[in-house]
PDB file of N, CA, C and O in Angstrom:
ATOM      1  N   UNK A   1      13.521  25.481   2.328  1.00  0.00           N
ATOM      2  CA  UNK A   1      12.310  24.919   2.895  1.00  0.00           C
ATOM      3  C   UNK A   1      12.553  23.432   3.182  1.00  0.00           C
ATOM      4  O   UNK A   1      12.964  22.794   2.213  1.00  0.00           O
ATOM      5  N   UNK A   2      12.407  22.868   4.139  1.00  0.00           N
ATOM      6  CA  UNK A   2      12.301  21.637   4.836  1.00  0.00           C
ATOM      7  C   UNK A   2      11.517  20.951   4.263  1.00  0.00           C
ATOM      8  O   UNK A   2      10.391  21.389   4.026  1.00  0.00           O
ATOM      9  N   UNK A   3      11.979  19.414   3.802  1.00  0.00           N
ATOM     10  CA  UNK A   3      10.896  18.360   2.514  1.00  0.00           C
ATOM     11  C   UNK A   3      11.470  17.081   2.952  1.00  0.00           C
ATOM     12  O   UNK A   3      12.554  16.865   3.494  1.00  0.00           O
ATOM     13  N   UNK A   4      10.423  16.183   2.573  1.00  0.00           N
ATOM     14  CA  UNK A   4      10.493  14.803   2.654  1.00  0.00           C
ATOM     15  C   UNK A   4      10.232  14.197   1.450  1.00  0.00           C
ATOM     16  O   UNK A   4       9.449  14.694   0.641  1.00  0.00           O
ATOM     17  N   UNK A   5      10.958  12.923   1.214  1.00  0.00           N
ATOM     18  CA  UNK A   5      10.965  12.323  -0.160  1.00  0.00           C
ATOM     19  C   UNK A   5      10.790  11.178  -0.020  1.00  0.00           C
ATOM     20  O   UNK A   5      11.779  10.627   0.463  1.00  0.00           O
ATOM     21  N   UNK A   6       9.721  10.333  -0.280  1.00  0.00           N
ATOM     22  CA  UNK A   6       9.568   9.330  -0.281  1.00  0.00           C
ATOM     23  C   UNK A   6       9.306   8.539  -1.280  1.00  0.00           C
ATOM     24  O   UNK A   6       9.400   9.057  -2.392  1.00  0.00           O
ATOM     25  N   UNK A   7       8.964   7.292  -1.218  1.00  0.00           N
ATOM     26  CA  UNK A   7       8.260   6.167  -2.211  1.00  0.00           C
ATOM     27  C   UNK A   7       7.690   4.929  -1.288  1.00  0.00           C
ATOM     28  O   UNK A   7       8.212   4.446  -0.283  1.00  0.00           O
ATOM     29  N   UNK A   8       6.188   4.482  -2.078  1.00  0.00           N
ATOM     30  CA  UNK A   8       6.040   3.187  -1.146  1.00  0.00           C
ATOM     31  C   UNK A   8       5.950   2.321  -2.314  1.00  0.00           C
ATOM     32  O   UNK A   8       5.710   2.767  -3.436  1.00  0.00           O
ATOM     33  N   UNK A   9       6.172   0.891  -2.021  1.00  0.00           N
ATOM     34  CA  UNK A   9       6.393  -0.649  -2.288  1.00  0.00           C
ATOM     35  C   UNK A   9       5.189  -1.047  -1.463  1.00  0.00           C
ATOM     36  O   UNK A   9       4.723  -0.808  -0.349  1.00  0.00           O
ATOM     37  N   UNK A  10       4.835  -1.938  -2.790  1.00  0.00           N
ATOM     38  CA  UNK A  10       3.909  -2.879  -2.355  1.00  0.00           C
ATOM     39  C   UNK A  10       3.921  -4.388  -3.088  1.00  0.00           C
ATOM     40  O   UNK A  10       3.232  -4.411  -4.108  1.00  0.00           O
ATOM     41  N   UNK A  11       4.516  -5.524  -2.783  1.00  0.00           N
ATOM     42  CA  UNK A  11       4.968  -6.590  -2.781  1.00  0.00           C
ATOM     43  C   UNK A  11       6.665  -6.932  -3.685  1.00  0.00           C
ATOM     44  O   UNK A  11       7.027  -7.886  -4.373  1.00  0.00           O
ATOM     45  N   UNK A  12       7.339  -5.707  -3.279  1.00  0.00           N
ATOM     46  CA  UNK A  12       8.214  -5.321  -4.020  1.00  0.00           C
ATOM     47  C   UNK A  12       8.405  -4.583  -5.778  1.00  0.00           C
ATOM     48  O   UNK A  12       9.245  -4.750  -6.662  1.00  0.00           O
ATOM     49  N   UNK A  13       7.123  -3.715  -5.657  1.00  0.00           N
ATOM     50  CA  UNK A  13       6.721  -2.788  -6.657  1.00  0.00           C
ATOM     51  C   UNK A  13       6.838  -1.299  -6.420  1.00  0.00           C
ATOM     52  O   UNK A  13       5.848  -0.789  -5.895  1.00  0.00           O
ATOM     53  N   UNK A  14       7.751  -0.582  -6.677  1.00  0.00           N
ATOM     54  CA  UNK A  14       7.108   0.541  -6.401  1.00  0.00           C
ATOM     55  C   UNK A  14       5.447   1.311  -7.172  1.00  0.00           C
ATOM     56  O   UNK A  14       5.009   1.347  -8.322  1.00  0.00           O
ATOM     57  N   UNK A  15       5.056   1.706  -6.147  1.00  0.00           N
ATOM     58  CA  UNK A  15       3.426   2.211  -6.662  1.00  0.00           C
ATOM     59  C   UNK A  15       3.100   3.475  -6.464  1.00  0.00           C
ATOM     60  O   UNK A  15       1.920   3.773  -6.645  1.00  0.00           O
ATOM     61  N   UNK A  16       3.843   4.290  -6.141  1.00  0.00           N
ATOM     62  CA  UNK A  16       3.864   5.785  -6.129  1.00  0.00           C
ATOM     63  C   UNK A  16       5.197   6.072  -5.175  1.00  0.00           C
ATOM     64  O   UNK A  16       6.090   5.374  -4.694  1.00  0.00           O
ATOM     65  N   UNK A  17       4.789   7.685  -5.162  1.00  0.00           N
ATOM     66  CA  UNK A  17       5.929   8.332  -4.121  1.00  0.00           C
ATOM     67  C   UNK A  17       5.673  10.026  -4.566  1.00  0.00           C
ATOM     68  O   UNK A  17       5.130  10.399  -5.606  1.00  0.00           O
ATOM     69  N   UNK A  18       6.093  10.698  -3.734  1.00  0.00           N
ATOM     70  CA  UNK A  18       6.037  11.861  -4.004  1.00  0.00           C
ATOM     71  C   UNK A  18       6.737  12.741  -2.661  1.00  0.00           C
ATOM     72  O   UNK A  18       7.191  11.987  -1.800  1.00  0.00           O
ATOM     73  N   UNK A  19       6.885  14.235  -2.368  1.00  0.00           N
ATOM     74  CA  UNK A  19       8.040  14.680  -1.630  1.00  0.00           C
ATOM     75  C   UNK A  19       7.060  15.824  -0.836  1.00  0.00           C
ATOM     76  O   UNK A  19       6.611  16.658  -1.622  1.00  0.00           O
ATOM     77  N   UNK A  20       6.644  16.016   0.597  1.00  0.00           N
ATOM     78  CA  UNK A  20       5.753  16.699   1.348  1.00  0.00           C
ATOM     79  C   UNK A  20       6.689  17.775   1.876  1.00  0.00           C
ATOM     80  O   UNK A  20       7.817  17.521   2.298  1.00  0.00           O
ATOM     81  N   UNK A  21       6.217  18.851   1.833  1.00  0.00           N
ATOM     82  CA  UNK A  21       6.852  20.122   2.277  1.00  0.00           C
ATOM     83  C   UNK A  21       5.956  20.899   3.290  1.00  0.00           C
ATOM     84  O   UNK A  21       4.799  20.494   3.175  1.00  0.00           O
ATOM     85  N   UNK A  22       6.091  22.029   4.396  1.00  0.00           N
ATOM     86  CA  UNK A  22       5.033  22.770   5.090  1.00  0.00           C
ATOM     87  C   UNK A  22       3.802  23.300   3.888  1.00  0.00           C
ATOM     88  O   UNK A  22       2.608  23.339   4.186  1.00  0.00           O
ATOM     89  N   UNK A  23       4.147  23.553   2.985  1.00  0.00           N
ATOM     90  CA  UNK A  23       3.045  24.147   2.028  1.00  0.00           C
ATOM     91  C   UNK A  23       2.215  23.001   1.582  1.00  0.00           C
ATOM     92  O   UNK A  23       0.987  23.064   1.639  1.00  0.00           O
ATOM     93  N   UNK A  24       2.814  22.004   1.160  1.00  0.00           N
ATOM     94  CA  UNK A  24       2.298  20.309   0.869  1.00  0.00           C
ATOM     95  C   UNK A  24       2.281  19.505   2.010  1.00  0.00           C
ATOM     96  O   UNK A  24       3.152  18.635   2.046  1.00  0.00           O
ATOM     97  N   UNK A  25       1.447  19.584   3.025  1.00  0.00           N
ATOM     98  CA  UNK A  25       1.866  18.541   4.458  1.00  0.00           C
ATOM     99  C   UNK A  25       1.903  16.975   4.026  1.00  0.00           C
ATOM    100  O   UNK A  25       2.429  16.038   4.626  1.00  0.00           O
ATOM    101  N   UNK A  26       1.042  16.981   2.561  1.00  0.00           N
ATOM    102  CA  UNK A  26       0.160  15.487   2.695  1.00  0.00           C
ATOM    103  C   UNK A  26       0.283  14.975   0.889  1.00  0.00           C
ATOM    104  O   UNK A  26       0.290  15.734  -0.080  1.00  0.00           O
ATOM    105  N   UNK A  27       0.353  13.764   0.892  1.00  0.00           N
ATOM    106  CA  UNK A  27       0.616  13.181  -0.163  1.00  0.00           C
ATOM    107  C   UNK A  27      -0.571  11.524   0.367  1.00  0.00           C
ATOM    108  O   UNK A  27      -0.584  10.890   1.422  1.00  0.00           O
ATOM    109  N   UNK A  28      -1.338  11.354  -0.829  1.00  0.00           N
ATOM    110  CA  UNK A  28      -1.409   9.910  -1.244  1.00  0.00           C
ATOM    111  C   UNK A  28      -1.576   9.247  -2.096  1.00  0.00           C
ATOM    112  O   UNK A  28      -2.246   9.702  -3.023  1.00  0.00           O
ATOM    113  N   UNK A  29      -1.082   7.945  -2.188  1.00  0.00           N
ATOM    114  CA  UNK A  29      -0.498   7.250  -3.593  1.00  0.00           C
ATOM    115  C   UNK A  29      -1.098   6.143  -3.081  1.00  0.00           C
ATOM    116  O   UNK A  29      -1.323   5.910  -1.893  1.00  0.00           O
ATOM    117  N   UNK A  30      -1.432   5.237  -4.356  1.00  0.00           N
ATOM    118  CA  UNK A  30      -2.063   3.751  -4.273  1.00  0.00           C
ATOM    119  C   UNK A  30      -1.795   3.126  -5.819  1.00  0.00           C
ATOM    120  O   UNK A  30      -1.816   3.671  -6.922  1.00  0.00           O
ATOM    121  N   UNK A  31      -1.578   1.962  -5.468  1.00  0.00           N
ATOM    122  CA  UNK A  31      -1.659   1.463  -6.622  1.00  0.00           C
ATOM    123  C   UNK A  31      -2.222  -0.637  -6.227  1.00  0.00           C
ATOM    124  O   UNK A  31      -2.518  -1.150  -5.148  1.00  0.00           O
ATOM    125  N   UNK A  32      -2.145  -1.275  -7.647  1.00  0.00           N
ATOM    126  CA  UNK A  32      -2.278  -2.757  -6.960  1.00  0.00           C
ATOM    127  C   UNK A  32      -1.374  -3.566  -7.696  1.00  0.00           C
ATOM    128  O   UNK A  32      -1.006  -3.160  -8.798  1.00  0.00           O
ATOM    129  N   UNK A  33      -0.904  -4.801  -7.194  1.00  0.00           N
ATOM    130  CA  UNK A  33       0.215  -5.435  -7.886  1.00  0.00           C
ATOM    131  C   UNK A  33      -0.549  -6.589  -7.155  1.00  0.00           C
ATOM    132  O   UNK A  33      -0.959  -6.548  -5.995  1.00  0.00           O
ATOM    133  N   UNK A  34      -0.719  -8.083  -8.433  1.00  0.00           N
ATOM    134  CA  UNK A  34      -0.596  -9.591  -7.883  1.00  0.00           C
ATOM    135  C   UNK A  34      -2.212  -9.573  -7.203  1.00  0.00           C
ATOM    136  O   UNK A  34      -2.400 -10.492  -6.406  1.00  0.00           O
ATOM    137  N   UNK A  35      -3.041  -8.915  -7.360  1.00  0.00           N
ATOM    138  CA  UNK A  35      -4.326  -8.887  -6.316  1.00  0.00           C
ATOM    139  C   UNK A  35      -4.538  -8.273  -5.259  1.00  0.00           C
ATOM    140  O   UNK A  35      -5.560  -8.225  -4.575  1.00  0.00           O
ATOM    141  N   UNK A  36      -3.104  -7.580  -5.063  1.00  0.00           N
ATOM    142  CA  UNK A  36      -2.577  -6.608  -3.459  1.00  0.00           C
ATOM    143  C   UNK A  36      -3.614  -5.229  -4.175  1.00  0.00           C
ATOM    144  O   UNK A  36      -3.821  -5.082  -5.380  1.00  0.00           O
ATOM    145  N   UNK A  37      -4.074  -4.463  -3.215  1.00  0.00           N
ATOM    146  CA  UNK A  37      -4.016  -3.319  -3.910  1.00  0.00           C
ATOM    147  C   UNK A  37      -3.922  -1.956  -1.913  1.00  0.00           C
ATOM    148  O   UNK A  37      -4.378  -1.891  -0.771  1.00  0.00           O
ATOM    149  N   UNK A  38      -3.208  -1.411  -2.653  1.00  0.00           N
ATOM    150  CA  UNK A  38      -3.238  -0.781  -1.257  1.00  0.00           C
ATOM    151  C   UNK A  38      -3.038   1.297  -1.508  1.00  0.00           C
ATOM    152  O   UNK A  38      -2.529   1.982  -2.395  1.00  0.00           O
ATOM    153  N   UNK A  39      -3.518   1.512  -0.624  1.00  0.00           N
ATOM    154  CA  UNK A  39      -3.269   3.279  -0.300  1.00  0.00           C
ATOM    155  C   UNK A  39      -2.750   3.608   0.354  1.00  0.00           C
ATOM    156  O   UNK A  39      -2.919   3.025   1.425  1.00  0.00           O
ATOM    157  N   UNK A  40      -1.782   4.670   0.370  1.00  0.00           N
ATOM    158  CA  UNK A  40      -0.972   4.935   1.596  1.00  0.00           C
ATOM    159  C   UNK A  40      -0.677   6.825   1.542  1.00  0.00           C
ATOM    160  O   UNK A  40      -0.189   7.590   0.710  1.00  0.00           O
ATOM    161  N   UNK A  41      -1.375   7.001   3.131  1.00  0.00           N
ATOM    162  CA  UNK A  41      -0.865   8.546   2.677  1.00  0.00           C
ATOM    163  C   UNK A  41      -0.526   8.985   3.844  1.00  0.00           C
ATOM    164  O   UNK A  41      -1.156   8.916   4.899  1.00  0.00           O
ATOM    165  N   UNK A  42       1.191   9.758   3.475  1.00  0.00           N
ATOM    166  CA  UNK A  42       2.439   9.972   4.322  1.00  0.00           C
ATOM    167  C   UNK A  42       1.423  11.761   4.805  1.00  0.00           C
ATOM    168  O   UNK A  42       0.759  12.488   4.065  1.00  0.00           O
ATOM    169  N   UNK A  43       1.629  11.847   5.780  1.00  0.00           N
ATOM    170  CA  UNK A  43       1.877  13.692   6.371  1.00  0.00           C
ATOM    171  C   UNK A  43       2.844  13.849   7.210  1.00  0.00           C
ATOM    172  O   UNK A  43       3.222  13.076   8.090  1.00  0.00           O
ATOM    173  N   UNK A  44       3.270  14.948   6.897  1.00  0.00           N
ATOM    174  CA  UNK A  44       4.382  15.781   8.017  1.00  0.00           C
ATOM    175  C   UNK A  44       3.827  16.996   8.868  1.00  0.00           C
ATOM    176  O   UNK A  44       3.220  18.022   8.557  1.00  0.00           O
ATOM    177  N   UNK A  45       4.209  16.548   9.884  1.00  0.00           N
ATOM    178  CA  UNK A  45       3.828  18.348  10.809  1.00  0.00           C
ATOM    179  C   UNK A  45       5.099  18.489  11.380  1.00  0.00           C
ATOM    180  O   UNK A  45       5.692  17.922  12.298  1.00  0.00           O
ATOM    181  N   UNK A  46       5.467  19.753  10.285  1.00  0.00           N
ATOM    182  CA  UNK A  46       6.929  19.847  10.822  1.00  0.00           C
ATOM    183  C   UNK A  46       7.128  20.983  11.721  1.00  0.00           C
ATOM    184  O   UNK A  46       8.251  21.486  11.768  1.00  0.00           O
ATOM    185  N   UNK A  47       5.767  21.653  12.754  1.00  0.00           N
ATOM    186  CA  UNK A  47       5.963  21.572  13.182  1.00  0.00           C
ATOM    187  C   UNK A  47       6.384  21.221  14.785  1.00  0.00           C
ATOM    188  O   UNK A  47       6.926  21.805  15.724  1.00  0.00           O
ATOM    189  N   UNK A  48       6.014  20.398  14.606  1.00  0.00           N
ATOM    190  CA  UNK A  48       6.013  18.936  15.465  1.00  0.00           C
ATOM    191  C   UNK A  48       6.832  18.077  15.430  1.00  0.00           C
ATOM    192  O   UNK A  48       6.951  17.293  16.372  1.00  0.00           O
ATOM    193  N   UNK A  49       7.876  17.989  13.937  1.00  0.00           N
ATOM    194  CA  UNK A  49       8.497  17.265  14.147  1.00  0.00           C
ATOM    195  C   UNK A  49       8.610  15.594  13.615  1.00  0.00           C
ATOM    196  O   UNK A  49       9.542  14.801  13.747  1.00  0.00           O
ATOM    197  N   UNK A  50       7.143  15.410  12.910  1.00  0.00           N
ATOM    198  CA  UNK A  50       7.164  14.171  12.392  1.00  0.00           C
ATOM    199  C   UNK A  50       5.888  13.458  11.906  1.00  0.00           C
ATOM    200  O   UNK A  50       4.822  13.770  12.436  1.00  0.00           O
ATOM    201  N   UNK A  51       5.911  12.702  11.121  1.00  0.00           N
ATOM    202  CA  UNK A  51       5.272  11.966   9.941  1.00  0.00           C
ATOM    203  C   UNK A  51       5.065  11.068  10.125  1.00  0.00           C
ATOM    204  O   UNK A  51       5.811  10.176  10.529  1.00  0.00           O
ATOM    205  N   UNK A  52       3.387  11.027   9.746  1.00  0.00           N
ATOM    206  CA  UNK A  52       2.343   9.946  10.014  1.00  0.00           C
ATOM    207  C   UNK A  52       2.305   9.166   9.141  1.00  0.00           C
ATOM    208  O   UNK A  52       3.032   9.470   8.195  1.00  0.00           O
ATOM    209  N   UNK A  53       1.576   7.960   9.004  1.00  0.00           N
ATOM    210  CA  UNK A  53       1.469   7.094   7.976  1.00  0.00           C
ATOM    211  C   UNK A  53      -0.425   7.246   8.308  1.00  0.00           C
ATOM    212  O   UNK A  53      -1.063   7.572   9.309  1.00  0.00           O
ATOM    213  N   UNK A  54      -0.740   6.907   7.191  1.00  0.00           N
ATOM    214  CA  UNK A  54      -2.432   5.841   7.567  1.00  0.00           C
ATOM    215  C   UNK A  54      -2.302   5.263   5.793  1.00  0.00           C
ATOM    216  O   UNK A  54      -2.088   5.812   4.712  1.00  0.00           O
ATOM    217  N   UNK A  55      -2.579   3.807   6.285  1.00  0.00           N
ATOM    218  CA  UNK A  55      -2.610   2.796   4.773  1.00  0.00           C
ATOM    219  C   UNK A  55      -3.804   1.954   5.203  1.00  0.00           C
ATOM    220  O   UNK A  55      -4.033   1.384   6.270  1.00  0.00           O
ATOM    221  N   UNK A  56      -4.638   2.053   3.846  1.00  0.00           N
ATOM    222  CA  UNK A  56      -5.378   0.822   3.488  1.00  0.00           C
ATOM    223  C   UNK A  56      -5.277   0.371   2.731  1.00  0.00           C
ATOM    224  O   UNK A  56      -5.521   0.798   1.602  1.00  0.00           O
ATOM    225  N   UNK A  57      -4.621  -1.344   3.205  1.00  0.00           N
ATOM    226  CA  UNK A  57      -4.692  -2.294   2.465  1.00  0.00           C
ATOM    227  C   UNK A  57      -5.386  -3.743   1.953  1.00  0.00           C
ATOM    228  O   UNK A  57      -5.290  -4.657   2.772  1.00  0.00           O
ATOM    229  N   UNK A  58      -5.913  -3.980   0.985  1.00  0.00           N
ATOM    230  CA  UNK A  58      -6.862  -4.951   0.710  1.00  0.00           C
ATOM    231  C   UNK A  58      -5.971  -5.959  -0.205  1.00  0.00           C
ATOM    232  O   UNK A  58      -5.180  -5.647  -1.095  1.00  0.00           O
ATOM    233  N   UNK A  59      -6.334  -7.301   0.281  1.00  0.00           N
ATOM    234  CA  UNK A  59      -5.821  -8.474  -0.028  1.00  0.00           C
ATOM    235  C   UNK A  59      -6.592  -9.792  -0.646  1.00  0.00           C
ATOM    236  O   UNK A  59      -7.522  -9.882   0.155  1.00  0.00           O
ATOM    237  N   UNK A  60      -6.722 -10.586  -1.337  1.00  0.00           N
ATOM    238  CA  UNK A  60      -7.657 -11.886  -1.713  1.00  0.00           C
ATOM    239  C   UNK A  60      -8.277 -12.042  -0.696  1.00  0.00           C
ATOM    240  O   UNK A  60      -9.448 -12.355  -0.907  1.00  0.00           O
ATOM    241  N   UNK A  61      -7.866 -11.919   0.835  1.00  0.00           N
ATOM    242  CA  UNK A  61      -8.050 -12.249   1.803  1.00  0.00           C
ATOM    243  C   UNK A  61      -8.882 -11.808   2.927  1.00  0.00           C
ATOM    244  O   UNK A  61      -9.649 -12.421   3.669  1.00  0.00           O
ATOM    245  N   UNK A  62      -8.453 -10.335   2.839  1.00  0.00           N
ATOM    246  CA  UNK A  62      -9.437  -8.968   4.023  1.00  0.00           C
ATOM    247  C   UNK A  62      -9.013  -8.251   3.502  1.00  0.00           C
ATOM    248  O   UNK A  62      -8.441  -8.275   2.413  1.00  0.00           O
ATOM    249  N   UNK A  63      -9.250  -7.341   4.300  1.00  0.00           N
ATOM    250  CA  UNK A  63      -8.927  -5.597   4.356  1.00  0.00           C
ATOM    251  C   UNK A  63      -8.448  -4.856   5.840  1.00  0.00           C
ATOM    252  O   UNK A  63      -9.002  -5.111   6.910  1.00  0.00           O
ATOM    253  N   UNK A  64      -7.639  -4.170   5.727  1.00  0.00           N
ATOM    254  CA  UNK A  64      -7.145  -3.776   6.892  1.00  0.00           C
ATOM    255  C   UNK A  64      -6.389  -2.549   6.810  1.00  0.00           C
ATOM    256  O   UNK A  64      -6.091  -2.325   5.637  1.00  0.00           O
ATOM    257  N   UNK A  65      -5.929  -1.594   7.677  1.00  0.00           N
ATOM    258  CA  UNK A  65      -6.167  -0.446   8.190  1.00  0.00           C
ATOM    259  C   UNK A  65      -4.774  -0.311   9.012  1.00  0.00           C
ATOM    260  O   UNK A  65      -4.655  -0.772  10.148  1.00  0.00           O
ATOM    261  N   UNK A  66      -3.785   0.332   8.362  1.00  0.00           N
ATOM    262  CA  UNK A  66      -2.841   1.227   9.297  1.00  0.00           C
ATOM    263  C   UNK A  66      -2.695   2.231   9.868  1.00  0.00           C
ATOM    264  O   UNK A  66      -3.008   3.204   9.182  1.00  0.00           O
ATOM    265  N   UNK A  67      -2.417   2.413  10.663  1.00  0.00           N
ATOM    266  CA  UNK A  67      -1.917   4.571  11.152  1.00  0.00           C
ATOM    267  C   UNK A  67      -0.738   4.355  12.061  1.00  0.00           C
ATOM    268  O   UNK A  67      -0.545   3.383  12.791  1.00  0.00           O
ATOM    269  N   UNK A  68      -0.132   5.204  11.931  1.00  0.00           N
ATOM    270  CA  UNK A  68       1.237   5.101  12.976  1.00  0.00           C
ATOM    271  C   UNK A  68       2.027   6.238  12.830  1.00  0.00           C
ATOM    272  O   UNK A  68       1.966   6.888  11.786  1.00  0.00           O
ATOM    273  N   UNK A  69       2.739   6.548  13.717  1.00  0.00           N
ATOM    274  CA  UNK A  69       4.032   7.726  12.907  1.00  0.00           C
ATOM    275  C   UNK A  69       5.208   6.712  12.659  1.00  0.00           C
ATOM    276  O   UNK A  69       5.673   5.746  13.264  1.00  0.00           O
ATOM    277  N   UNK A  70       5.538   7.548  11.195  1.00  0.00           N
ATOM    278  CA  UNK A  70       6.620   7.011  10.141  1.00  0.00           C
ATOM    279  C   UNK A  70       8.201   7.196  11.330  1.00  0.00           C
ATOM    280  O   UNK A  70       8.943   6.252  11.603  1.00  0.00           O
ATOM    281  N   UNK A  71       8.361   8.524  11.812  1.00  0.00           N
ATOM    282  CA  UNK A  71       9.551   8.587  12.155  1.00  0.00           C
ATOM    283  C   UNK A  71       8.973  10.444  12.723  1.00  0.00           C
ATOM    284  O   UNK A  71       7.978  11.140  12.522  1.00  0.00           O
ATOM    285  N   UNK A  72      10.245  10.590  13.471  1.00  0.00           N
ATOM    286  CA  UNK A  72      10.917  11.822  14.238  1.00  0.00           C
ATOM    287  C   UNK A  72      11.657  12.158  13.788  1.00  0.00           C
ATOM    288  O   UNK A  72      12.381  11.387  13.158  1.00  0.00           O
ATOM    289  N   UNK A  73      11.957  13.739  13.857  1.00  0.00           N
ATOM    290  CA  UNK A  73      13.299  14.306  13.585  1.00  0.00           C
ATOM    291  C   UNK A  73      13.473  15.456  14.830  1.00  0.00           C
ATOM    292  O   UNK A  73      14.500  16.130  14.909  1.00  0.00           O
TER     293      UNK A  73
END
């Protein structure tokens, strides 16, 4: 079965990670380090071919909002 393995960093911390498979498309992990605190959750549609990101992250400062695809295969 086809899997992805990841981990995310957040100000050079790791703060989760975990490994998405067709049965598991979706994983999300958050944690906070220094006042950072952020969420991030990876999916795969494999079949399609590739993996999304969407992160929210909050700072002393704002808050703000990712989505993108991670990568292709």
């Amino acid at each position: 079965m086809p899997q992805i393995t990841f981990s995310v960093y957040l100000a050079g911390v790791r703060i989760g990670g975990g490994t998405i498979n067709p049965t598991n498309p979706s994983v999300t992990v958050g944690g906070s380090v220094d006042g950072f605190k952020a969420e991030a959750t990876i999916t795969a549609d494999f079949a399609a071919k590739k993996a999304t990101y969407h992160i929210d992250l909050e700072t002393p400062f704002s808050s703000n909002t990712f989505d993108g695809t991670l990568f292709t295969w």
